[in-house]
N, C-alpha and C positions, 0 to 999 in steps of 0.2 A: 753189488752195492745198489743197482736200482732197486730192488727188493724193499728197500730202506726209504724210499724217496717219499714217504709219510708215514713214517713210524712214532717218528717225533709228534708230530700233528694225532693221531687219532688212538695212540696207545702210551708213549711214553710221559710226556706232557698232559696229561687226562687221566684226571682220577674218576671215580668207576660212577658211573649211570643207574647204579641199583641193578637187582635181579631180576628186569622184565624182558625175555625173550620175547627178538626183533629180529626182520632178514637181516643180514650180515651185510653189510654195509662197503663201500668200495671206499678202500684207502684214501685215494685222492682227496674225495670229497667229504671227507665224514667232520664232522664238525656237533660233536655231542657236549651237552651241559656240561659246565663244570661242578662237581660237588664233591664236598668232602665229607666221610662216615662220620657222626656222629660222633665228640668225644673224641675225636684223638685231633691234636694239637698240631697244625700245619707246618708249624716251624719252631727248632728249638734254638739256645741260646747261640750266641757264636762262639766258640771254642778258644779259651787266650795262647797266649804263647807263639813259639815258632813255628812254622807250616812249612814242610819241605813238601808235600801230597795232597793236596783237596780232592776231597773224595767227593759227589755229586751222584747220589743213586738217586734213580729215576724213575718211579711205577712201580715200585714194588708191590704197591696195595689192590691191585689190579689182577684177579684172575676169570680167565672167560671160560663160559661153558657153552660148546660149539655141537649142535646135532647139522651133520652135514646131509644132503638130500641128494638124490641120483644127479641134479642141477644143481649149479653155484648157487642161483639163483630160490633155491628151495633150502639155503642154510639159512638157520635160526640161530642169533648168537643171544646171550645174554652175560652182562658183565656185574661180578659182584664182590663187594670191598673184604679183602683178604687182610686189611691192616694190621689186626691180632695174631697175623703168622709174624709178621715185626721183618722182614727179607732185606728193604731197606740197611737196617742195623745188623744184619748180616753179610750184608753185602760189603759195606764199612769192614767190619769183623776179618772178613778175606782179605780186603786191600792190607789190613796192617799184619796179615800174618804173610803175607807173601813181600811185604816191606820192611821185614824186622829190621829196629835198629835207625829206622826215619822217621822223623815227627808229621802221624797220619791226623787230618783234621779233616771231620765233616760237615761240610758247608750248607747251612743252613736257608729255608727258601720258603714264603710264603705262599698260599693257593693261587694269590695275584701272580705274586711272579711267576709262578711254575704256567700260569698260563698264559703270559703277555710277555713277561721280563725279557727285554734287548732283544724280541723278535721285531724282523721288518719285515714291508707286504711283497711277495714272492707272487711271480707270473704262476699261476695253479699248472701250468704245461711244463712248465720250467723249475719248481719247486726242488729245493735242495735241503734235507734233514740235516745235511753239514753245516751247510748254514747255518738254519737256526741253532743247533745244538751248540757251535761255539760263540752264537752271540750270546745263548744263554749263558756260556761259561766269562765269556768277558763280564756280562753284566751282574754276575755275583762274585765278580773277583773281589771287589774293593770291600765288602763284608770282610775278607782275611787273606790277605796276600799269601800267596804258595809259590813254590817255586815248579810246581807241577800242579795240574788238575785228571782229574779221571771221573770220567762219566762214564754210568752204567745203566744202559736201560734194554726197553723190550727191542728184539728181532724179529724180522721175518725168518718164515723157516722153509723149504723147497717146496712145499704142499699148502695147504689151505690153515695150517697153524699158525700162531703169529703170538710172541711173548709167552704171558704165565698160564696155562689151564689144561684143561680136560677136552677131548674129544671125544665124536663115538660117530663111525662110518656107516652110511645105509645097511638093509638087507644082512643086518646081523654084523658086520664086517667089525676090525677091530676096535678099543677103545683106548686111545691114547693119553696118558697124563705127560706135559711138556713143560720145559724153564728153558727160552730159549731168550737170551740175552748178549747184547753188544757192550764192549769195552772200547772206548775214545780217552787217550789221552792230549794233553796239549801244553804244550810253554805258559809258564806262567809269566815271562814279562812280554812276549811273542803272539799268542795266543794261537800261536801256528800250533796245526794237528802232527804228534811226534808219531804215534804209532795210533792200531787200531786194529780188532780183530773181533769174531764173532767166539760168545766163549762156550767152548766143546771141553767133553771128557778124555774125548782121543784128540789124535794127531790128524790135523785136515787133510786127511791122503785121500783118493779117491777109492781105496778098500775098505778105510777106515768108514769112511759116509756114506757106503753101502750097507757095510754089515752093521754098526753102532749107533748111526744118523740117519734113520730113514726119511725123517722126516725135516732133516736138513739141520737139526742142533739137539740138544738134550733131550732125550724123551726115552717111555718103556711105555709098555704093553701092558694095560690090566684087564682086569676080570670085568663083562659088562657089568653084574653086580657094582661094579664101582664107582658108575656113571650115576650122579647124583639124581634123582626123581623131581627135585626144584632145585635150579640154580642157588638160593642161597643154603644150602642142605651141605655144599663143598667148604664152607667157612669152617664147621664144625666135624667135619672128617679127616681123623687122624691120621690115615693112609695116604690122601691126598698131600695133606701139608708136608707132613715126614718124604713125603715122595718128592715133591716140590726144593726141599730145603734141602735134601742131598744130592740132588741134581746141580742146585744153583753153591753147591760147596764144591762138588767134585769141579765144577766148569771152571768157576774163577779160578780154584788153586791150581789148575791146568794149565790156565791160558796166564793168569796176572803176571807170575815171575818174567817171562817172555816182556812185556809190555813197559815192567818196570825196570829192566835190566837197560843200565847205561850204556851207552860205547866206549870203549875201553880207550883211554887217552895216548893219539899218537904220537910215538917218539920222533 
């Protein structure tokens, strides 16, 4: 869970900085613009009715293309707006298929909010992404009461990956496409955290995240052919995306059931 200790801060909460490769940035302190693509709409209506499930996907629109160097210090990231793969609205899409039968709502959030909303100022040594992520969830609760919420956003992953993208190893080595994504849910009148897990294709066994998690959540191996020539060149390749979208399908309908499953009432 340290892995996580600003993921909220510099990937989940942060929508994308355009396509200009920069060294790669250290978690803690990264603090980039906020901006939203062009044309797509920061927040849509609130959804009426009853709410048993608030769904809260988080970054979707966010994917990085990372050329790593012999040194940390020699990786080049660049971050660019994936919107038109729509993952967010997939993400939603999963929650209600592994909740059939519950009224699923998705809570809807401003650029403002997604960047300020019910956070408070954290010692940068002592910074906790638990935090902020359920004050963000208290602070869009009263948008639409639930009786549960589920936040979905980006993870670290055991290696130098982090959230939605592409990599590609020095000296030839290989090129990775990744969706590595966190699952938080929490009480809706409580706002206490019920469950929480990183979402995989397998079972978190330690075989399991040898042979199918190398690099510590969802990913494969492609062809360097595959590795875009300009960061924004990934928006419009349909290998990447398709790759991306059944990653981030296979992961939630793995992990969600587990997370939405009640305790069974004692007699």
């Amino acid at each position: 869970m340290n892995l996580l200790a600003a993921a909220l801060v510099s990937y989940a909460l942060l929508s994308p900085t355009g396509g200009q490769v920069q060294p790669a940035p250290k978690p803690e302190v990264v603090k980039p613009a906020i901006k939203k693509p062009a044309g797509v709409k920061p927040s849509g209506p609130v959804e009426s009715g009853p709410c048993q499930i608030g769904v809260i996907p988080v970054g979707g629109d966010l994917f990085v293309v990372e050329q790593f160097g012999p040194f940390t210090f020699m990786d080049k990231r660049a971050r660019v707006s994936i919107a038109a793969w729509a993952l967010d609205d997939l993400v939603v899409s999963r929650v209600r298929a592994a909740a059939a039968g519950s009224s699923v709502k998705r809570i809807p959030y401003t650029v403002e909010e997604l960047k300020s909303g019910g956070r408070e100022k954290q010692h940068p040594f002592f910074y906790s992404a638990a935090t902020d992520i359920g004050n963000f969830v208290r602070f869009l609760a009263p948008k639409l009461r639930c009786e549960r919420y589920i936040v979905v956003h980006r993870n670290h992953g055991t290696h130098r990956e982090s959230g939605i993208g592409i990599s590609q190893y020095p000296y030839g080595g290989p090129v990775h496409l990744f969706a590595m994504m966190y699952i938080r849910v929490y009480d809706g009148t409580t706002f206490a955290l019920i469950k929480e897990a990183p979402a995989l294709m397998t079972e978190d066994t330690y075989v399991e995240r040898l042979l199918h998690n190398p690099l510590g959540g969802p990913s494969s191996e492609l062809d360097h052919a595959m590795f875009p020539e300009k960061p924004a060149d990934a928006v419009n390749n349909p290998v990447l995306r398709d790759g991306v979208r059944t990653m981030l399908t296979k992961s939630l309908d793995k992990t969600l059931p587990a997370l939405l499953q009640r305790p069974s009432p004692s007699r």
